[in-house]
C-alpha positions in Angstrom: 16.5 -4.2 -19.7 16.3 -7.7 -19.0 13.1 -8.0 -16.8 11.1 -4.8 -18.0 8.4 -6.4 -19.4 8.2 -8.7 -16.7 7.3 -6.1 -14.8 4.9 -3.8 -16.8 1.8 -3.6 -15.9 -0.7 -0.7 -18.3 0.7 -2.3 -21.5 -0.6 -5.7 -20.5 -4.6 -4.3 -19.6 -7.1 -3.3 -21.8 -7.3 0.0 -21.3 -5.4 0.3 -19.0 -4.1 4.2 -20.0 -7.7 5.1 -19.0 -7.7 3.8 -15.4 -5.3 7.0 -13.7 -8.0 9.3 -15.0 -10.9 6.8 -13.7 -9.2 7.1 -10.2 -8.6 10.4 -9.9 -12.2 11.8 -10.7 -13.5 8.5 -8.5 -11.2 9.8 -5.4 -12.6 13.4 -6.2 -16.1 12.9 -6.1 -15.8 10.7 -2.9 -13.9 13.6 -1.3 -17.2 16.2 -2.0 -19.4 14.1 -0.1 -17.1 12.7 2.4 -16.2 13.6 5.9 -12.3 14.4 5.3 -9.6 16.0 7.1 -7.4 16.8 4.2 -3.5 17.4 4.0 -2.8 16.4 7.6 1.2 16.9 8.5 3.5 14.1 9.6 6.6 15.6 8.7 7.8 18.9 7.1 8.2 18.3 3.5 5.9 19.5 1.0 4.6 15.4 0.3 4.7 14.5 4.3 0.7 15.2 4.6 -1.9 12.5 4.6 -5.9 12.5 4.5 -8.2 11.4 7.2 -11.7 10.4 6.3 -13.9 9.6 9.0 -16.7 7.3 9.8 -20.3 8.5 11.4 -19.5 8.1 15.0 -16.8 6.9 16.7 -14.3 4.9 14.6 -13.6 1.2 15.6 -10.3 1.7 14.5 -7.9 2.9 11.6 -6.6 1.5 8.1 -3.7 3.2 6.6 -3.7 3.1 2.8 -0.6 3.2 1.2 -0.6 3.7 -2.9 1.5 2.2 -5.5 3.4 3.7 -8.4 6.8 1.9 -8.2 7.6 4.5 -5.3 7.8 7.2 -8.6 4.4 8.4 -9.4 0.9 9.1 -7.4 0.0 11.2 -4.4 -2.7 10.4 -1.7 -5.4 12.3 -3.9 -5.8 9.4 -6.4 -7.2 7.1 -4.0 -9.5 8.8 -1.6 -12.7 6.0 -2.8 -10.5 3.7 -1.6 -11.6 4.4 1.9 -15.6 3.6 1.3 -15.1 0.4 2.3 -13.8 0.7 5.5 -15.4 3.4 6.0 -18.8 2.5 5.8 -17.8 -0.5 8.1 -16.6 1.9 11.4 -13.0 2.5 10.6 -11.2 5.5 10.0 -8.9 5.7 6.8 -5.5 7.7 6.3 -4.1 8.1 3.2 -0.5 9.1 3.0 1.5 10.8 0.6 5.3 10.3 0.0 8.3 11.8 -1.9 9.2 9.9 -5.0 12.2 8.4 -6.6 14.2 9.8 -7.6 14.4 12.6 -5.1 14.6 10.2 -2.2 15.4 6.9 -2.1 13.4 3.6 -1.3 14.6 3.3 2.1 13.5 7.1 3.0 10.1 6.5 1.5 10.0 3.5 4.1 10.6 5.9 7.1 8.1 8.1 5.8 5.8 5.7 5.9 6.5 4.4 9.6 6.3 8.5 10.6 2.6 8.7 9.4 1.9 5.4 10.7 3.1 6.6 14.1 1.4 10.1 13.7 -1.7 8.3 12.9 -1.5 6.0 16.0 -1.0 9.2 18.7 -4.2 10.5 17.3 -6.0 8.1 18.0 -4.7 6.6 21.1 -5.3 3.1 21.7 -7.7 1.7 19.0 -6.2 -1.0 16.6 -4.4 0.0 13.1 -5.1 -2.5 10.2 -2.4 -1.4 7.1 -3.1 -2.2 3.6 -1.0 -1.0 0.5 -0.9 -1.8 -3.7 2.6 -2.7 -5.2 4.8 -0.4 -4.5 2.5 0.5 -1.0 2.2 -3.2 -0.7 5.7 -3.3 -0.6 5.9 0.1 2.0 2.8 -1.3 4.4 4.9 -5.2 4.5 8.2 -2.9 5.5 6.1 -2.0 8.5 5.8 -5.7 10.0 9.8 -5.7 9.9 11.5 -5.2 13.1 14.5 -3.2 11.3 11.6 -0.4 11.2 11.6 2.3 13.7 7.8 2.6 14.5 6.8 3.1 18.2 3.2 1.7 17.6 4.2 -1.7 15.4 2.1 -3.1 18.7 -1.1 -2.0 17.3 -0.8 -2.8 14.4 -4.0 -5.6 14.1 -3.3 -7.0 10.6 -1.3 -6.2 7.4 -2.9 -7.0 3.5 -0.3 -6.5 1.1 -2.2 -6.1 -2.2 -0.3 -6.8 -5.5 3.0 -6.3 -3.2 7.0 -6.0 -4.2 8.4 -8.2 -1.2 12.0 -9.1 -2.8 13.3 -5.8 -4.9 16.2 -7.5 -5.9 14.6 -7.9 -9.9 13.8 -4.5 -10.2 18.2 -4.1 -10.4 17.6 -5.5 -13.5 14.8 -3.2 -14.5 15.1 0.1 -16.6 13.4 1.7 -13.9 16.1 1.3 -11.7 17.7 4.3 -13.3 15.3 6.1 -11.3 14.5 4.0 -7.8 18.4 4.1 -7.9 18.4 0.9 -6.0 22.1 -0.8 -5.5 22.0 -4.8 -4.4 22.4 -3.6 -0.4 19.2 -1.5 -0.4 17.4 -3.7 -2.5 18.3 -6.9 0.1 17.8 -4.2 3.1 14.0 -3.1 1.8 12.8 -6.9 0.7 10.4 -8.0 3.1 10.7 -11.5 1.5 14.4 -11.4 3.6 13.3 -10.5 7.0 11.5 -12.2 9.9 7.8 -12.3 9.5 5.5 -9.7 11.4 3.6 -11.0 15.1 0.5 -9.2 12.9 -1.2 -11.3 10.7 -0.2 -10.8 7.0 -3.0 -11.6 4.1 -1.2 -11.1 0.6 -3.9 -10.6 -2.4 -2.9 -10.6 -5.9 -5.0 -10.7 -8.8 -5.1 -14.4 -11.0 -4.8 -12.0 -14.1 -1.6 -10.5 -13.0 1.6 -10.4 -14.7 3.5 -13.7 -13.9 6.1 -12.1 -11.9 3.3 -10.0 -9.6 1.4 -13.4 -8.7 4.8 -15.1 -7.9 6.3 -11.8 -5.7 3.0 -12.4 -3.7 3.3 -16.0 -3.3 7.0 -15.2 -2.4 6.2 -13.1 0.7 3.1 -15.2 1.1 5.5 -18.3 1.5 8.8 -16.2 3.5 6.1 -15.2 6.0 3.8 -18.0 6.5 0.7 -16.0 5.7 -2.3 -16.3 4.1 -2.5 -15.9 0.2 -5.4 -15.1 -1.9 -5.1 -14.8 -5.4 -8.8 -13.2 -6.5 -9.9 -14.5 -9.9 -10.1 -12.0 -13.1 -8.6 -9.4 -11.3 -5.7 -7.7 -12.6 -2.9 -5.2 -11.5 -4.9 -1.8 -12.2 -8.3 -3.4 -10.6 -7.6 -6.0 -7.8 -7.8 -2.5 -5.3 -11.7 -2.5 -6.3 -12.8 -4.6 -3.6 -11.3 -1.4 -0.7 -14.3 0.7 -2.2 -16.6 -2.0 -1.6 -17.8 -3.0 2.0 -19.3 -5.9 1.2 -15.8 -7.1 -0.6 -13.9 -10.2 0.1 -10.7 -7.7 0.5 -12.2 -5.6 3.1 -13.4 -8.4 5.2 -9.8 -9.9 5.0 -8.2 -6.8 5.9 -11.3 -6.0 8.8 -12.2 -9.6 9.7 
């Protein structure tokens, strides 16, 4: 359809057909040697678990990672490294998994997300949340700043970093893909962030500067609707501008910890 190539992402990266394989054995080996709680409940379908990885000692606070996949392909176990950075700096990290499109829609995948963000807050009472998410989960993690969300605990929620984020869905109607997100112009106004008020947290949007065209301008899109910072992180692309979450010493994890 008229905007698919604007928004595909492997067939515009070198190699980028190699990277799922490259995460998943990456997120494997850092579950061996970390200290996890895996497949944590925050609901009662099969996909409503989530993993905790914890720091040595007691956590500052928590970062809820939320993956991408255009809301139709992924699970939590393709990320896990993703929490090293954080990690190694105090904090906690959950990582949620959620139904995919087609069996729900984009609008349940968004209450999923504000469940395990509250289940995550009552276990650990009182310290600070800091959410971060990658396109479709940047997308899911900016939902949670929206006061239309039911979520008891959007008070401690300390700062949001939308990485590589969908914040106005209404292109994606005119997307192939939307034979599966089975998006209709309502929902896709109803779950763009880029059309509601912006959060009391403080929102950092990152984007890659070797993006597709139509990534780097949905970022500066919510960037601009919600007044918050944008940083737009030279020769990164779609499939590697997450890197900087494994890394403590990253420019992405001090944004998203500073």
């Amino acid at each position: 359809m008229e905007l698919d190539d604007a928004y595909a992402n492997g067939a515009y990266i070198a190699g980028g057909d190699k990277f799922p394989d490259r995460w998943a054995g990456a997120a494997a080996a850092f579950r061996d040697a970390a200290q996890c709680e895996l497949d944590q409940p925050y609901g009662g379908r099969a996909r409503e678990d989530y993993d905790l990885f914890l720091p040595v000692g007691a956590p500052k606070g928590v970062v809820i990672f939320v993956h991408g996949g255009y809301w139709m392909a992924f699970d939590k176990s393709w990320w896990s490294h993703l929490a090293a950075g954080p990690l190694a700096r105090g904090w906690a990290v959950a990582i949620p998994s959620y139904d995919l499109c087609p069996d729900i829609t984009i609008a349940g995948i968004t209450r999923q997300i504000a469940a395990v963000v509250d289940t995550v807050a009552a276990r650990f009472a009182g310290l600070p949340l800091r959410l971060t998410g990658h396109s479709a989960g940047g997308h899911l993690v900016a939902r949670m700043g929206c006061a239309d969300v039911s979520l008891a605990a959007r008070h401690r929620i300390a700062r949001i970093v939308p990485v590589s984020p969908l914040g106005d869905l209404e292109p994606l109607l005119r997307t192939s893909m939307n034979e599966t997100l089975q998006l209709d112009a309502a929902e896709a106004r109803a779950e763009s962030p880029v059309l509601h008020r912006a959060p009391d947290a403080p929102v950092t949007v990152w984007v890659g500067a070797d993006e597709r065209p139509a990534f780097i301008a949905q970022a500066q899109g919510l960037a601009r609707a919600w007044q918050g910072d944008l940083v737009i992180e030279p020769a990164r692309h779609h499939f590697d501008v997450i890197d900087g979450l494994a890394d403590p010493d990253s420019n992405l994890v001090a944004a998203l910890l500073g």
